[in-house]
Phi, psi and omega in degrees: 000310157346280209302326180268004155270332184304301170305345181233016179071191196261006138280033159254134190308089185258130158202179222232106196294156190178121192262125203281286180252128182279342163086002175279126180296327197175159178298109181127339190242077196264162182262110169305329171269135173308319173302350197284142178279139191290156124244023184245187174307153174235164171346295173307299194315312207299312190277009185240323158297304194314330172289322166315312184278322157302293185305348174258353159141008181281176206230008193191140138268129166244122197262115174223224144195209201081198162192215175264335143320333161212084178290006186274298195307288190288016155206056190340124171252194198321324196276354196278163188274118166335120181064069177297307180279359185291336186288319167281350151278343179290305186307298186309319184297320190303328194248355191240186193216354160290182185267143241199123155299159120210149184251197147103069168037071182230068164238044126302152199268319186313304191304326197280290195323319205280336168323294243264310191301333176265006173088004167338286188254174150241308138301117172255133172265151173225118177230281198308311167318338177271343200271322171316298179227124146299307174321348187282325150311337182261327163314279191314289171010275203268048145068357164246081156310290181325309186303332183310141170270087208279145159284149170241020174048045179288321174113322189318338186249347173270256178345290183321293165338288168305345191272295186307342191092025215211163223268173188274173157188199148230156174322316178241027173201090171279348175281352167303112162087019183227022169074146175330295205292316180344291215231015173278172179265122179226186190292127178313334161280333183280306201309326202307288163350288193299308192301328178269004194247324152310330164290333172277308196281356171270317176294333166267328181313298217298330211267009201283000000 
């Protein structure tokens, strides 16, 4: 944190992705029940470090939890609860006094405003959901929420993609990461064109 204000100076905003609990049962295991006793940070330490991190100068949380041991947490899929994390973000809010991200399938628009309105948050973070619909801040923007292309937190075309070696994308949006032109829609006279003027050249090949 030091090394990025010497470098981008001391009005640039620094702040820390920072997992409110780790949820590991024992090494290897993470936990899916809340309830389960731990061997990773729990609640309490996460809210107690977090005053340690405001006070050494950061200027923001961006808030989830989990980790790579309880990988259900740090990356929700489909079956996980929407706004997963408000509950351990609520508590975080209670104790820092900067402004606080949280992500963790919070791309329904509604779910996201009344976070920011009821004082939950401050922040809505977005990673899957942009990839899904780029468009959605300028949707939510301009009042057509309906229009959104929801992520459905499959992983497949993100995550997964990454484990495979292989460039990102999504499931329900193949045109993600594959350039404008790929999946655009053009005039139906022109492709007509082009297909009847391949087809004469297929036909002078073969009569050839």
């Amino acid at each position: 944190m030091k090394a990025i204000r010497r470098g981008a100076g001391e009005s640039y905003p620094v702040t820390v992705r920072y997992s409110i609990r780790s949820f590991i049962k024992e090494l290897g295991k993470g936990g899916i029940n809340v309830a389960a006793k731990e061997s990773g940070r729990d609640t309490e330490e996460g809210l107690e470090l977090a005053k340690i991190l405001e006070k050494a100068g950061y200027d923001g949380f961006n808030a989830d939890t989990g980790s790579y041991d309880a990988w259900y947490w740090a990356h929700p899929p489909l079956y996980a609860k929407d706004s997963l994390y408000l509950p351990f973000v609520k508590k975080l809010k209670d104790v820092v006094n900067v402004p606080i991200i949280m992500g963790g399938k919070m791309g329904d628009p509604q779910l996201a405003q009344d976070s920011i309105k009821n004082g939950s948050i401050d922040f809505v973070g977005l990673a899957r959901p942009l990839l899904t619909d780029p468009e959605w801040p300028n949707k939510v923007m301009k009042n057509r929420e309906e229009q959104i292309r929801p992520c459905i937190g499959c992983h497949d075309g993100c995550l997964q993609r990454i484990f495979n070696h292989k460039p990102i994308s999504c499931s329900v949006n193949p045109a993600c990461s594959r350039g404008k032109d790929t999946y655009l829609i053009g005039d139906a006279r022109k492709v007509s064109n082009i297909m009847n003027a391949v087809w004469d050249a297929y036909e002078v090949a073969r009569n050839i």
